[in-house]
N, C-alpha and C positions, 0 to 999 in steps of 0.2 A: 266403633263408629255407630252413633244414632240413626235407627235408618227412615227416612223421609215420611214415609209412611206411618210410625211410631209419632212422629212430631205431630200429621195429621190430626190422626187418631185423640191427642192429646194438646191438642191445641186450645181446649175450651178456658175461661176462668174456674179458677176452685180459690178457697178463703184460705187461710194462713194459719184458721188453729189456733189461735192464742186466747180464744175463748170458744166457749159451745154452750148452746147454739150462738154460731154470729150474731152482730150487732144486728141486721137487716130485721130480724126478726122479733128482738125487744119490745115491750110495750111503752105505753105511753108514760107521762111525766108520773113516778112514785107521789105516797103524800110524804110530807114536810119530815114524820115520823119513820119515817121506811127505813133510813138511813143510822138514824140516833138509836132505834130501838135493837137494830142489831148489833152495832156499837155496844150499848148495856150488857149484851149476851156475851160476848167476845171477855167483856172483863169481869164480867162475872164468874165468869169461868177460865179468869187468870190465863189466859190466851195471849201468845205474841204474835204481832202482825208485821207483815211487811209495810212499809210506806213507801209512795209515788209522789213527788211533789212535781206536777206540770209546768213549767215555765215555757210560756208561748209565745216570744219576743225573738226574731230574728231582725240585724240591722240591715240586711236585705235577702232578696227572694233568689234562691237556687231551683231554676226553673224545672229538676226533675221531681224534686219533693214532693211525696203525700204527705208527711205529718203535719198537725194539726196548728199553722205557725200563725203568724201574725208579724207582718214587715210594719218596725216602727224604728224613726231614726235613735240614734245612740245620747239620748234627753236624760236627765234623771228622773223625770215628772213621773214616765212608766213602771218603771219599775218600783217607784213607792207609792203608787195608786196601784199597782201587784200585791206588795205588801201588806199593805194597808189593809186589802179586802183578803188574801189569806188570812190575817190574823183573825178576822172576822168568822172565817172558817172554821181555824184551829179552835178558837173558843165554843164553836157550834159544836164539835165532833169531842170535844173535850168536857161539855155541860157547864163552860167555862170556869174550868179547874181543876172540877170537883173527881173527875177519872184522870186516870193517865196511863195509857197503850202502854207494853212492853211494844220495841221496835227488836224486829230480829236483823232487818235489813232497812237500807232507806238511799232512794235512789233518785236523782235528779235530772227529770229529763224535757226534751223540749221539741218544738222550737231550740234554743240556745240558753243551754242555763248560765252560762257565763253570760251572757247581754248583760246581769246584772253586777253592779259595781261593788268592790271590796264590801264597801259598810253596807250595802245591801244584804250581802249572801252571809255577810255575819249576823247582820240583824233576822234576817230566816232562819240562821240557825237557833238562834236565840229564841225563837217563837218555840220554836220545834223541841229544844232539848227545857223548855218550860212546861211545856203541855205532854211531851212524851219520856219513855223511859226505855233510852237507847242500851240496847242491854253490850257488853262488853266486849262481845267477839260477835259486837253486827258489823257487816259490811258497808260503809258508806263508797256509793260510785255516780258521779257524774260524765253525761255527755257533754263535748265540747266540738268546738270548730276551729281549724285549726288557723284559721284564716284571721278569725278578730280576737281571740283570747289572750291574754296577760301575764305574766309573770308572776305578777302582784294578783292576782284573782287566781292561780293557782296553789300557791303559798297559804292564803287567806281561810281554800280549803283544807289546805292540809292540816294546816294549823285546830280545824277543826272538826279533825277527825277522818275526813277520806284520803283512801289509801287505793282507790281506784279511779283513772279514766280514761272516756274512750272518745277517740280523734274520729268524726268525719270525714275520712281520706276519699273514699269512692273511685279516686283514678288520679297517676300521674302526668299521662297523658294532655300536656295544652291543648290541645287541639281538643279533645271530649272536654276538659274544662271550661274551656270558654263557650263550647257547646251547649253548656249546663247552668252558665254565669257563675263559675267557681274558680279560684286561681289561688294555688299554692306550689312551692317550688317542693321538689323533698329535699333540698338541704335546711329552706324553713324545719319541716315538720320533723328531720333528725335533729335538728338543735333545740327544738320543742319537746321531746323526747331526755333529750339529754339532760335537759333544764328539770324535767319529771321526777325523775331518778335522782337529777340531786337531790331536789327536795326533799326528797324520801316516800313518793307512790312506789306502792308494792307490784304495781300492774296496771302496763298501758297495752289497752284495747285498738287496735285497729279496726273501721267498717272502711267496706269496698265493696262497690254498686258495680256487676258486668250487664250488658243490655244495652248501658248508655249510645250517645253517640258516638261515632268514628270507632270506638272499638272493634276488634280483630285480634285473633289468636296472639299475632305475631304480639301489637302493644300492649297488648292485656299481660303477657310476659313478663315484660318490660317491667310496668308496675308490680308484678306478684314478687317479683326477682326483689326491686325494690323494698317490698314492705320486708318481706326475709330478712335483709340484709341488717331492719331497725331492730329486728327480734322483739319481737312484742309477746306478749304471754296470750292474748288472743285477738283471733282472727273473725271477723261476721264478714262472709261471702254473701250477699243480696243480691238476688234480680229487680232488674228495676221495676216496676209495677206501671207500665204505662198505660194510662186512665186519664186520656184526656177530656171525654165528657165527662166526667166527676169532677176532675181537677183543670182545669181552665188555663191554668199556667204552665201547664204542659204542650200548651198550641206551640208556646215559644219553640219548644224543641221542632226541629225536622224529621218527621217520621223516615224517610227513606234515608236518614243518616243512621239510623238502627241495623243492628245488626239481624240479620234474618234469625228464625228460632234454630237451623242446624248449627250455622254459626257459636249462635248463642250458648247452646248446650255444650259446642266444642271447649268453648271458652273456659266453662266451668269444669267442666272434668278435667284437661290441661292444667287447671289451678289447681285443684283438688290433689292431682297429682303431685303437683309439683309442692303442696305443702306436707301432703305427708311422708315425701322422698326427704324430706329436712325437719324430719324430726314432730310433727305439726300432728295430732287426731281430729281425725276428722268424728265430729261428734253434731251429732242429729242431722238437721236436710244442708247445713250453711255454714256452721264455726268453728273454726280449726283453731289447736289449745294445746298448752306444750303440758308432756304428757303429767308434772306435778299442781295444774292447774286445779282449783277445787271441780271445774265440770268436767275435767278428765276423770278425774276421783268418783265424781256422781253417776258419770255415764255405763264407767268400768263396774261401778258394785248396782246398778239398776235405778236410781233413786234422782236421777236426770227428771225437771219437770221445767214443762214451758207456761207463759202464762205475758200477759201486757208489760213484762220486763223483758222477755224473750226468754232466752235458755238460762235458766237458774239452776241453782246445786243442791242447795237445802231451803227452798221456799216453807213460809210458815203456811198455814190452813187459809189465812186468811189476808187480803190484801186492800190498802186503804188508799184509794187516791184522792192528791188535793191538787185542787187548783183548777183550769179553763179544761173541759176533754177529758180530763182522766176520770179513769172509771177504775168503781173498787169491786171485788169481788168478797161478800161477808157473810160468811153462812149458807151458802151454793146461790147468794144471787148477785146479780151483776146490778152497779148501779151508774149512769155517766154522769159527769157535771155537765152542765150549758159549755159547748165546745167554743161558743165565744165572751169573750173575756168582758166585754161590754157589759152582756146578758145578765153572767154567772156574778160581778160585782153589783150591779142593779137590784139582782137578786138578793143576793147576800146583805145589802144594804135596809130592804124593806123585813130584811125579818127572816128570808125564804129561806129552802137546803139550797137552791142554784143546778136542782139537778133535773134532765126533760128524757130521761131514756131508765129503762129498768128489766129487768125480768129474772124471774125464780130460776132453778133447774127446779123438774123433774126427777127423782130416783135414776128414772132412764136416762135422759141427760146427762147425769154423772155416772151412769156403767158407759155409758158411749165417750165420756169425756177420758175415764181411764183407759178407753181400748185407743181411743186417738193418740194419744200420749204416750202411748206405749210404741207405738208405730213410727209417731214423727221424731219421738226424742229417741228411741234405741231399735228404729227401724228393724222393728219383730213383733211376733205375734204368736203367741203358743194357741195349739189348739184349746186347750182346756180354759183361756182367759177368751176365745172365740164363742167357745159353749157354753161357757154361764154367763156372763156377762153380757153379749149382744142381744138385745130385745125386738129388734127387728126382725124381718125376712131373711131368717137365717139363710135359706135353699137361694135365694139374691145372692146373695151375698158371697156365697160359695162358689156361684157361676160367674160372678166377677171377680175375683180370685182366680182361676181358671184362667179367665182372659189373661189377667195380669201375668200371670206362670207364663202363659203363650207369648207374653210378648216380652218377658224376660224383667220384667218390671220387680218380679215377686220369685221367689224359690221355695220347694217344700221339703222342710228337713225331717227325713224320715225317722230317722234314729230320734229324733228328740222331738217330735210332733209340732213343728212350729215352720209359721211362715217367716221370711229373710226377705226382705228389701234388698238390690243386688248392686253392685256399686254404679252401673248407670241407671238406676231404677229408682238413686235418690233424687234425683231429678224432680220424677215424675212421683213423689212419696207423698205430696197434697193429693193425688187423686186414689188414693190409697183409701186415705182419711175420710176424704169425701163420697167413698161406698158404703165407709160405716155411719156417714150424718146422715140421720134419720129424719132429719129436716127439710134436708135439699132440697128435694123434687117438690116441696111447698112452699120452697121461698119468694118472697115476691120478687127482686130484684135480684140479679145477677150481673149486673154491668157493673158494680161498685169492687168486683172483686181480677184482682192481675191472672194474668196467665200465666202458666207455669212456665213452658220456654216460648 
């Protein structure tokens, strides 16, 4: 049992980690060349990249959402004015032809990348496997919903080439669904499952959101029991991130239909439990993976890395996003495109890169990014990766450590010189992370970021 005081204590925002430093702190709009010239480096030096392609088109609005969507009705029009200014992209990031990326991975995410129709998502692929060079044992994985997707737009991908995807479930619970503007039965989303498998996907991914509304131990149950039952090769347990002055469509929700943070945290350890009593590891702060999955494999031999895909196995160096919001990561610097699809086509039309956010790492930056990394994806820390690599106020840092030990958050293995994340202390493993950002305490905003319970 979490004890009340502990939740106090811990009750602030901290960021998620999937990059360093956070976006808050990025500069301003890169030039036109920022992007293209590291590009040049990347294959120049025969480097394979992962790819993100963004698709920002949901056919309506799930009022707990932060991702970066865009409600437009179910038209053709959108999604080949998407197209259209992709290709526009690809040709950009491609010198139009004249390079062609190894892909080591490449993954479709959204908003809803299903929203787009059969000859659509073929005709993307077709962009893609023109300009890039998806090498043979990359992973193709797409998100979906399970509420508007198809049969025929599942088949369409398989057909070419992905072998992974992952359902939006978040709760089966009506009552938190209608809460949220969502509605799916689970004999829908077992027959959707079933239909996967035939087709021949290697691996369906379950996400579930606790935090929502009307949740409680007992229905959260309910649903975890549930998803068990579909056997899915993996599981993302998320808290919900509720940020209503950020996110405006959040008013919809009823604050006092939330579950309180003790609650909350119940919720999650209760699941936690009960996935890994049936077989499930629990790997990094949130996703449970049956033990032959490749992030069971990554986590077990150390080589677990998170990153704007979330918990990956074998990420390459470097990471390329297209499309509305996605941001690449190419040679330790982060680059975003215009998060609105208007902007980023506008752009792309006059000539432009389409991108308004950017920034380098530092050396330090990336010793702090591997110490994060190490913490959030395999919840440890050796002394000696503490001692050389932390470039801040070491004597800080060790006195928050301390705290964390006190309040059970952290453990110190003698025999083997390292600190332990403890299993109600993953919880609280963002504010781990958030001792060693060297940033924080200069960041300008902090409201843009969830609580942890």
């Amino acid at each position: 049992m979490i004890a009340k005081e502990l939740l106090i204590r811990y009750s602030n925002p901290a960021p998620r980690y999937v990059a360093y430093p956070s976006p808050n702190i990025w500069k301003s709009k890169p030039s036109i060349q920022e992007r293209i010239n590291r590009i040049k480096e990347i294959h120049n030096h025969n480097k394979p990249i992962d790819l993100y392609v963004h698709i920002p088109f949901c056919s309506k609005l799930c009022w707990y959402c932060g991702c970066k969507t865009e409600i437009r009705p179910e038209k053709n029009c959108y999604g080949e004015n998407f197209i259209e200014s992709l290709e526009k992209e690809i040709k950009q990031v491609s010198l139009n032809g004249k390079i062609q990326l190894k892909v080591s991975s490449l993954h479709l995410g959204g908003g809803t990348p299903t929203y787009l129709s059969e000859s659509q998502l073929s005709r993307l692929m077709v962009l893609i496997n023109r300009a890039f060079l998806i090498e043979p044992e990359a992973v193709l994985s797409v998100e979906s919903n399970p509420e508007t997707v198809n049969i025929a737009k599942l088949k369409t991908l398989w057909e070419n080439g992905f072998t992974r995807v992952s359902f939006g479930i978040q709760d089966f619970n009506q009552k938190t669904q209608f809460a949220i503007n969502r509605e799916h039965s689970y004999e829908d989303v077992k027959d959707l499952i079933f239909r996967c498998r035939e087709i021949g996907y290697k691996s369906v991914n379950l996400d579930l959101v606790y935090g929502l509304p009307h949740q409680d131990q007992k229905s959260f149950l309910q649903s975890i029991k549930k998803v068990i039952s579909l056997e899915p090769e993996r599981v993302a347990l998320y808290n919900f991130a509720y940020l209503p002055k950020k996110i405006p469509h959040q008013r919809l929700i009823n604050p006092k239909a939330l579950p309180d943070p003790k609650e909350n945290c119940q919720i999650f350890l209760q699941s936690s439990n009960l996935f890994k009593k049936h077989g499930f590891l629990h790997v990094g702060m949130d996703h449970f993976v049956k033990d032959d999955d490749s992030l069971a494999k990554a986590f077990i031999n150390g080589t677990l890395q998170r990153n704007f895909m979330g918990y990956v196995s074998n990420p390459s160096e470097n990471l390329l996003g297209l499309g509305p919001g996605a941001i690449s990561f190419l040679n330790h610097a982060y680059i975003r495109n215009q998060p609105s699809s208007i902007s980023w086509s506008h752009q792309l039309r006059r000539g432009e890169s389409g991108q308004d956010l950017w920034y380098e790492q530092t050396l330090s930056d990336q010793k702090a990014q591997g110490i994060i990394n190490q913490v959030l994806c395999h919840m440890t820390l050796t002394e000696d990766q503490l001692t050389n690599e932390f470039t801040g106020n070491l004597k800080t840092l060790r006195e928050k450590f301390v705290q964390f030990e006190n309040d059970k958050i952290l453990n110190w293995d003698e025999k083997n010189k390292k600190w332990n994340i403890t299993g109600e202390g993953i919880i609280f493993s963002r504010f781990v992370a958030q001792a060693i950002d060297q940033h924080w305490e200069n960041s300008q905003s902090k409201d843009g970021y969830s609580k942890v319970a």
